[in-house]
C-alpha atoms as one frame of an Amber mdcrd trajectory, in Angstrom:
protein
   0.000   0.000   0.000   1.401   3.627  -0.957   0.914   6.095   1.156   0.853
   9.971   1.696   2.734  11.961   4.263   0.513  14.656   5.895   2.434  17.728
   7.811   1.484  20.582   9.547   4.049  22.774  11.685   2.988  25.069  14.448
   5.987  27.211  14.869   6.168  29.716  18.298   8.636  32.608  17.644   9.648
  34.547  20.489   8.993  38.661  19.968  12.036  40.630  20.626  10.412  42.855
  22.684  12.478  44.136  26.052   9.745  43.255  27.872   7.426  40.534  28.675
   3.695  40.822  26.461   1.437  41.547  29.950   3.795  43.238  32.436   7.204
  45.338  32.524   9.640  42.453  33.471  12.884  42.139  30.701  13.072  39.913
  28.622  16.543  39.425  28.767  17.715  35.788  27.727  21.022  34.063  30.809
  19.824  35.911  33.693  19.926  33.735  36.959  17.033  31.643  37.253  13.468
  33.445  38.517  15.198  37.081  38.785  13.377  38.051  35.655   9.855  37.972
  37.368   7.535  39.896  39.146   3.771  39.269  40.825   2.312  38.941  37.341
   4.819  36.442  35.846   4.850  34.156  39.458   0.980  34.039  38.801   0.142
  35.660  42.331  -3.641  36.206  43.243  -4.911  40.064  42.331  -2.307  41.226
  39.479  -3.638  42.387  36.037  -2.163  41.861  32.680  -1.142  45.167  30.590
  -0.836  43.878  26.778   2.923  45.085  25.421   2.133  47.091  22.439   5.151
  46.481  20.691   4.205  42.813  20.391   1.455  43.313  18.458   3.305  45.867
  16.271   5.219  42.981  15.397   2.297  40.173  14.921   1.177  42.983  12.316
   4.693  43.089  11.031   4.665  38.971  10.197   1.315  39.106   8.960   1.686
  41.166   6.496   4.899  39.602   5.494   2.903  36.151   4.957  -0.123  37.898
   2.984  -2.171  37.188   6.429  -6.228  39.006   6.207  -5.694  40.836   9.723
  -8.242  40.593  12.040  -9.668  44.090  12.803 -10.841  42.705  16.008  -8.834
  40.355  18.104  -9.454  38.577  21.590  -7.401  37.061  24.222  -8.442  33.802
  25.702  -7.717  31.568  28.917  -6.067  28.249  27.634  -6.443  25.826  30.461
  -4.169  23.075  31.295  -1.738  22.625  34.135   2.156  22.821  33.669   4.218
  23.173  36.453   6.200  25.536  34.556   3.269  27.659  33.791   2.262  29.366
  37.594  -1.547  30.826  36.926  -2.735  26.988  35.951  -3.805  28.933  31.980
  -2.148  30.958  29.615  -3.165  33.736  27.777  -3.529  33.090  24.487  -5.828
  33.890  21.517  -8.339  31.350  19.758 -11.560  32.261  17.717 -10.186  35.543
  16.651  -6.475  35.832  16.350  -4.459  38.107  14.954  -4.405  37.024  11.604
  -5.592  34.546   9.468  -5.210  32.708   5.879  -2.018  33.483   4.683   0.889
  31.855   2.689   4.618  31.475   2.114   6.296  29.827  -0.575   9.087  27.304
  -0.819  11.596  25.597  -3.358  12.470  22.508  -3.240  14.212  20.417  -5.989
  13.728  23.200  -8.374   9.653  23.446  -7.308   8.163  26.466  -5.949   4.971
  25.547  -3.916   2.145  27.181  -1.797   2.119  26.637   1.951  -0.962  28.133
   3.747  -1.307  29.616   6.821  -4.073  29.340   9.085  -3.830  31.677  11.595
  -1.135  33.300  13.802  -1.813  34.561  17.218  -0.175  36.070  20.116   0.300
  34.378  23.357   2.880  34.447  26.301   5.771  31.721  26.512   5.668  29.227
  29.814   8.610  28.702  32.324  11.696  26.275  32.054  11.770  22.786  33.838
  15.271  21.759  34.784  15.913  17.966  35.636  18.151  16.729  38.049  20.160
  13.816  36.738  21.405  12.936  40.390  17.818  13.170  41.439  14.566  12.272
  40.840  13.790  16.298  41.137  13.077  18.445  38.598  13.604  22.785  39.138
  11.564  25.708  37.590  12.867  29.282  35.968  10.100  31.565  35.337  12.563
  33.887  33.851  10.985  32.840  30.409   7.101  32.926  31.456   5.267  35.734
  29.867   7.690  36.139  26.985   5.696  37.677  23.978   5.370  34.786  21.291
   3.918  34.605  17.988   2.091  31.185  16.866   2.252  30.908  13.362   0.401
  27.721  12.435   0.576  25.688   8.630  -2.202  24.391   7.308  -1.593  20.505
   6.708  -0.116  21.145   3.135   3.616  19.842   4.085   4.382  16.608   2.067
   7.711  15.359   3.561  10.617  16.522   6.025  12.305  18.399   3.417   9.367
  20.921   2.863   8.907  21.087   6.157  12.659  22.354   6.968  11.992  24.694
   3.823   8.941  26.009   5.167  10.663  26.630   8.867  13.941  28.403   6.962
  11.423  30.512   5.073   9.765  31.742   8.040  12.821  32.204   9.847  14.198
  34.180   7.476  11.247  36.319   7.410  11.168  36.671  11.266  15.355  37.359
  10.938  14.588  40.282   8.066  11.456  41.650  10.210  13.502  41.626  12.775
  11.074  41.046  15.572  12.424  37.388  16.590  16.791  36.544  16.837  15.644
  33.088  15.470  17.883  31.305  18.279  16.798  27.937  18.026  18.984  26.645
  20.917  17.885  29.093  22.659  14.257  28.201  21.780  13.549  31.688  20.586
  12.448  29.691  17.416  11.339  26.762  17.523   8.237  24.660  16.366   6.031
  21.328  16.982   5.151  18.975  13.602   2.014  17.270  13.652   2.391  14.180
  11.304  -0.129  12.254   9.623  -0.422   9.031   6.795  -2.668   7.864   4.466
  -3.629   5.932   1.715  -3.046   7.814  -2.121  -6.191   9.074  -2.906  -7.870
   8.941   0.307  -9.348  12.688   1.462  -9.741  11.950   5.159  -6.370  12.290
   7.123  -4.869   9.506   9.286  -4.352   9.672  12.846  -1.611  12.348  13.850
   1.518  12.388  16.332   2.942  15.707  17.291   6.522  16.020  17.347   8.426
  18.400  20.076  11.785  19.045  21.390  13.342  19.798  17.462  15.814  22.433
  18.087  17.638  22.601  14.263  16.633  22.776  10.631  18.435  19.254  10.510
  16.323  17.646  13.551  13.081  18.552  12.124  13.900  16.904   9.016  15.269
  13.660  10.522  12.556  13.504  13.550   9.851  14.166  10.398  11.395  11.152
   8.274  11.383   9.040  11.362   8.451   8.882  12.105   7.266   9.032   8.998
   8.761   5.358   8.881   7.882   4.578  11.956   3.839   5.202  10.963   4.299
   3.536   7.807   6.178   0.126   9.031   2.960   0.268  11.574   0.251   0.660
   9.448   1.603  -1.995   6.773   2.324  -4.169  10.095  -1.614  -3.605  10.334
  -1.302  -1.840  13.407  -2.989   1.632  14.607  -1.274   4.960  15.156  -2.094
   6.280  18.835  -2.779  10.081  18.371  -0.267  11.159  20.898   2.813  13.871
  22.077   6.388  12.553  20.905   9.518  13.957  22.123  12.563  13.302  19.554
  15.899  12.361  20.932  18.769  13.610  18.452  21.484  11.491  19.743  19.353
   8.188  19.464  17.725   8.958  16.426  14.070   8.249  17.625  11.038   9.544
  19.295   9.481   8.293  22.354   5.989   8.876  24.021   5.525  12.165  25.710
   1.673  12.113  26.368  -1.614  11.982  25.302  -2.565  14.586  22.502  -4.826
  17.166  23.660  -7.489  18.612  20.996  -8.934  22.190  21.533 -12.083  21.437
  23.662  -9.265  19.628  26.260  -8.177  23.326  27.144 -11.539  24.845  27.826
 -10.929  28.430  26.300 -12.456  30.873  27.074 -12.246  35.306  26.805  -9.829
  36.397  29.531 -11.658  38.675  31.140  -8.698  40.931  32.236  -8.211  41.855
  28.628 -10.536  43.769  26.304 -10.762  43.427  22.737  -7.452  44.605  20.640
  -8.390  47.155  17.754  -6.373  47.505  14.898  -7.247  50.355  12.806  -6.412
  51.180   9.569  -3.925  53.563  10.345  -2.199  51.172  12.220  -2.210  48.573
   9.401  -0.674  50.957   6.802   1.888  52.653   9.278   3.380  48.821   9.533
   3.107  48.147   6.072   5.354  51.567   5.370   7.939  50.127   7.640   8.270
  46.710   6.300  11.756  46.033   4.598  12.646  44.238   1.761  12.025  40.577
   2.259  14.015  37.625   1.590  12.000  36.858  -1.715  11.758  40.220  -2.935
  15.617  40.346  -2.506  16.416  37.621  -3.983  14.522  38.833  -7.130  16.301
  41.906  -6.909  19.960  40.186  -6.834  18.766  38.010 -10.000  17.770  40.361
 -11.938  20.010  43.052 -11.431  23.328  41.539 -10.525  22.126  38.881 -13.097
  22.605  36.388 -10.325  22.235  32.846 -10.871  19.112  31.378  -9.012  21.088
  29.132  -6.635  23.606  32.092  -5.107  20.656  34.656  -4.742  19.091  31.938
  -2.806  21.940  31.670  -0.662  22.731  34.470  -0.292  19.133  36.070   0.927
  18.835  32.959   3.340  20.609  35.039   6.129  19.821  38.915   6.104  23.571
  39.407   7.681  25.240  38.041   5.125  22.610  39.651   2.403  23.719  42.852
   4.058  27.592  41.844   3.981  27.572  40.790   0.072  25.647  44.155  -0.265
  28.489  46.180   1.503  31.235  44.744  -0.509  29.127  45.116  -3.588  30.010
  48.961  -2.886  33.381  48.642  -3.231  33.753  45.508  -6.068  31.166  45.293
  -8.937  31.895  42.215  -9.686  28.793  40.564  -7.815  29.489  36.991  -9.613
  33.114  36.788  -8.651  32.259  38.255  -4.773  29.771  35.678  -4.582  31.584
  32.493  -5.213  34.343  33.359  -2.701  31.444  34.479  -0.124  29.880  31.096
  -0.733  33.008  28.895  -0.905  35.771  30.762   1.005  33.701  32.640   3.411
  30.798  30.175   4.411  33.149  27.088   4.768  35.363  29.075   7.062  32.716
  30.609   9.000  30.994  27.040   9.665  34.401  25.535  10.531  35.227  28.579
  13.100  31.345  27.980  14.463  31.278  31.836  13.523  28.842  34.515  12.875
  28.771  36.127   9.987  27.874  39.658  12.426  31.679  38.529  14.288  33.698
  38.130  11.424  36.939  39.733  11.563  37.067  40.546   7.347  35.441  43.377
   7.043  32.805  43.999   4.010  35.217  46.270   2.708  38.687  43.964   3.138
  36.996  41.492   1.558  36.312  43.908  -1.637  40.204  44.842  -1.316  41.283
  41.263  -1.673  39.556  40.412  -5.016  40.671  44.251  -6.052  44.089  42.759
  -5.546  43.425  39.615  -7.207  42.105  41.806 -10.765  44.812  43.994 -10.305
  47.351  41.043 -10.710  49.305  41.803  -7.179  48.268  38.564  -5.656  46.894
  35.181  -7.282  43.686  33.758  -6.679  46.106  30.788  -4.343  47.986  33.370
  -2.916  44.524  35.452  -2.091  43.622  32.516  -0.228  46.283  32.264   2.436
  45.901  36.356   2.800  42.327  35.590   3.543  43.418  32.860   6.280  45.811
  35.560   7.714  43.230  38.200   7.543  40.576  35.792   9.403  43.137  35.182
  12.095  44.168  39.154  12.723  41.452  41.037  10.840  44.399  43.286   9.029
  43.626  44.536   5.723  45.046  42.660   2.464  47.462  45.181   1.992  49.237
  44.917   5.309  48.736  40.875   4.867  50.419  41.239   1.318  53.276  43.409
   2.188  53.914  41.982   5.631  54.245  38.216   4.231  55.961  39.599   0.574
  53.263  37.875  -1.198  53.217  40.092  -3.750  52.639  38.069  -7.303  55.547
  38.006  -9.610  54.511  39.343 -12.972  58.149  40.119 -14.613  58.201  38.345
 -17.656  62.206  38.252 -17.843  61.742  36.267 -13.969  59.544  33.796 -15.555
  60.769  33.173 -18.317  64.414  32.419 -16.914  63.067  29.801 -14.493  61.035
  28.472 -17.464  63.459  27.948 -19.509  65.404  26.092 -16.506  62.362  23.735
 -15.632  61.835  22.858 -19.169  65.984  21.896 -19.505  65.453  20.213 -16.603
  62.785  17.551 -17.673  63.409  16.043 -21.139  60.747  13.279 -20.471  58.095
  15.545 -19.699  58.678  17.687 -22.097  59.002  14.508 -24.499  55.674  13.620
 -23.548  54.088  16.838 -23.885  55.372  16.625 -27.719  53.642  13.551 -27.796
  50.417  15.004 -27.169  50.331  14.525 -23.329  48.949  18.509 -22.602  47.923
  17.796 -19.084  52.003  17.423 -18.251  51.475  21.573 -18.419  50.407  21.313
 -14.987  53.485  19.396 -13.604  55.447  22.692 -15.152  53.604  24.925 -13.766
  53.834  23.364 -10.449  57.110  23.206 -10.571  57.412  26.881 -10.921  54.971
  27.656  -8.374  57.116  25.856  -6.245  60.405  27.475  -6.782  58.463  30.902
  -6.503  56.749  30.048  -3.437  53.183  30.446  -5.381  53.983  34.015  -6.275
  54.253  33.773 -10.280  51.616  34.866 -12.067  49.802  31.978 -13.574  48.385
  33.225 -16.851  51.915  34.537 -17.708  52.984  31.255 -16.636  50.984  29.179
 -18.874  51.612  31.479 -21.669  55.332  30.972 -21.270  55.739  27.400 -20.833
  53.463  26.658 -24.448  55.794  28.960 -25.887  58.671  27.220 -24.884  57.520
  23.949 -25.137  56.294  24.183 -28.507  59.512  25.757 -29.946
């Protein structure tokens, strides 16, 4: 029997707001545990929520980013269940009428743009932190993170497999990252996001029973927790067995999920209008105020970089995929034009070393403009594209400019043609069978030549002039 994968993602993205959505305590992420709280966040009898403003600035903000309908008219609820972590026994959240509703996003993959819609996304407030003792059987509570502002931002079931779902999520989180209302910290859990995961048989309308997925913390997890237990359905169903609709944690290191509890449907929470908070009005005004602020988004500027720095599809993509380093091509772009050549060195060079340093793009020591100086030097002909590289290693390490690099090491290219071609002339007297064999028709012996002079030069000689010298002499 074939089957269809069925995915929707609820994704919570914390606001980055300084403080919390219903009273003045900061936000601030590392502070020591339950300093960060006040009357309101402990859940103490008699307090009163105040709604943050600047929160729902930015729910307006993603809406509109992902073609949302905003609800004029928007109501905070009671959501009742008990967490430990979670002091008042509710939280305040929003159900019949959120924020905004019936939007979209859309996603690539393998070379296929597709639709994913939105069904609502609403405001709520985060819960605590439960630490657990491994010594003990104990477990510890920070409220630190209770009544941080959070966005919902819920999928309607229209995910196919684990790699549209980590599309979707990088899409959003790009958008949250270009907003910027949300740092997108996902081991932080500033971003982070629950899949519920269904099967059933091709053709069949009616969905299957669903798991939801928790505790994915990278674009990577969510893809292999999603193909898990994707498997995991499917060897059960074929087995002729029934999926229990139930709350799965994923474990990383083992590779597997494992039974969390039972899944709770909406009715289980018993919402209900908080009656602390009246009814949020968003007026016109409001609506086009935020839509005069919003930036350039990650697909607009990826349009942008195609069709005016006629870049391919696959580096615009790349490169919009992280608004720092959008911004960082963009500042060397002032000072080289050549936005092909600056993007394959961002994109091999830069990336690889970044990833291997476990860097930020926002920490690197090469400069925008240093970077632009080092492929000046490379079309001026004072350094070789090998040569450039070991600057740029030198440059990562002490965040000098290319010039200092260059003249400080003497890597300054050798372009004298009377240099060359002396030591040309003495590699070619010096290897009759090689050069017997390029006579023969053997033309890929030019690079044992030219290696052989990059050697004795230390890398310095200029390559083209190189080349051009050597099939002069040789064919003589």
């Amino acid at each position: 029997m074939e089957f269809e994968t069925v995915i929707g993602l609820e994704v919570h993205a914390q606001l980055s707001t300084n403080t919390k959505i219903f009273c003045g305590c900061s936000t601030e992420f590392g502070k020591p545990a339950n300093t960060n709280t006040c009357p309101l966040c402990l859940g103490l009898p008699g307090v009163l929520p105040v709604l943050n403003r600047k929160a729902v600035d930015y729910a307006v903000k993603m809406a509109l980013a992902t073609n949302c309908r905003i609800n004029r008219t928007n109501i905070f609820a009671r959501k009742n269940y008990f967490y430990p972590d979670l002091p008042k026994g509710y939280q305040i959240s929003q159900f019949d009428l959120p924020i905004a509703e019936h939007g979209w996003v859309e996603i690539e993959v393998e070379d296929q743009i597709k639709r994913i819609g939105l069904t609502r996304i609403h405001l709520e407030e985060d819960a605590g932190k439960l630490i657990h003792d491994e010594r003990e059987p104990v477990s510890y509570v920070d409220l630190n993170r209770t009544g941080t502002p959070l966005i919902e931002i819920v999928s309607e079931p229209d995910l196919r497999s684990g790699e549209e779902a980590a599309a979707y999520l990088k899409k959003l989180h790009a958008i949250v990252r270009y907003l910027d209302i949300c740092d997108g910290n996902m081991q932080e859990g500033s971003f982070r996001c629950d899949a519920n995961i269904s099967l059933r048989p091709k053709d069949q309308e009616e969905f299957g029973t669903r798991t939801e997925l928790k505790n994915m913390n990278s674009f990577r997890n969510v893809q292999r927790a999603i193909e898990y237990e994707v498997r995991r359905q499917r060897d059960l169903l074929l087995d002729g067995g029934k999926v229990i609709q139930q709350t799965l944690l994923w474990d990383p290191d083992a590779g597997k999920t494992s039974p969390m509890r039972s899944k709770e449907e909406a009715h289980d929470y018993r919402y209900f209008p908080d009656p602390d908070l009246i009814p949020v009005e968003i007026s016109e005004e409001w609506i086009a105020k935020a839509e005069k602020a919003q930036p350039e988004l990650p697909d607009q500027r990826k349009k942008r970089f195609m069709e005016e720095l006629e870049l391919p599809a696959y580096d615009a993509v790349i490169l919009t995929g992280d608004r720092e380093l959008a911004d960082y091509f963009e500042a060397s772009l002032g000072q080289y034009r050549d936005a092909k050549k600056l993007s394959n060195w961002i994109m091999t060079e830069l990336i690889r070393e970044l990833r291997d340093r476990e860097m930020e793009i926002t920490s690197c020591p090469v400069t925008p403009v240093n970077l632009a100086r080092l492929l000046g030097l490379i079309e001026a002909g004072t350094i070789s594209g090998k040569i450039a590289k070991t600057v740029f290693q030198e440059m990562l390490e002490s965040g000098k400019d290319p010039d200092a690099v260059v003249k400080e090491k003497n890597l300054v290219q050798i372009s004298d043609e009377g240099e060359i071609l002396k030591l040309v002339r003495e590699i070619v007297a010096a290897n009759p069978e090689q050069v017997k064999q390029f006579k023969e028709g053997k033309s890929k012996v030019m690079g044992f030549f030219v290696g052989r002079l990059m050697k004795e030069t230390k890398g310095k000689a200029n390559p083209k002039m190189a080349n051009q010298l050597f099939t002069e002499e040789l064919n003589k």
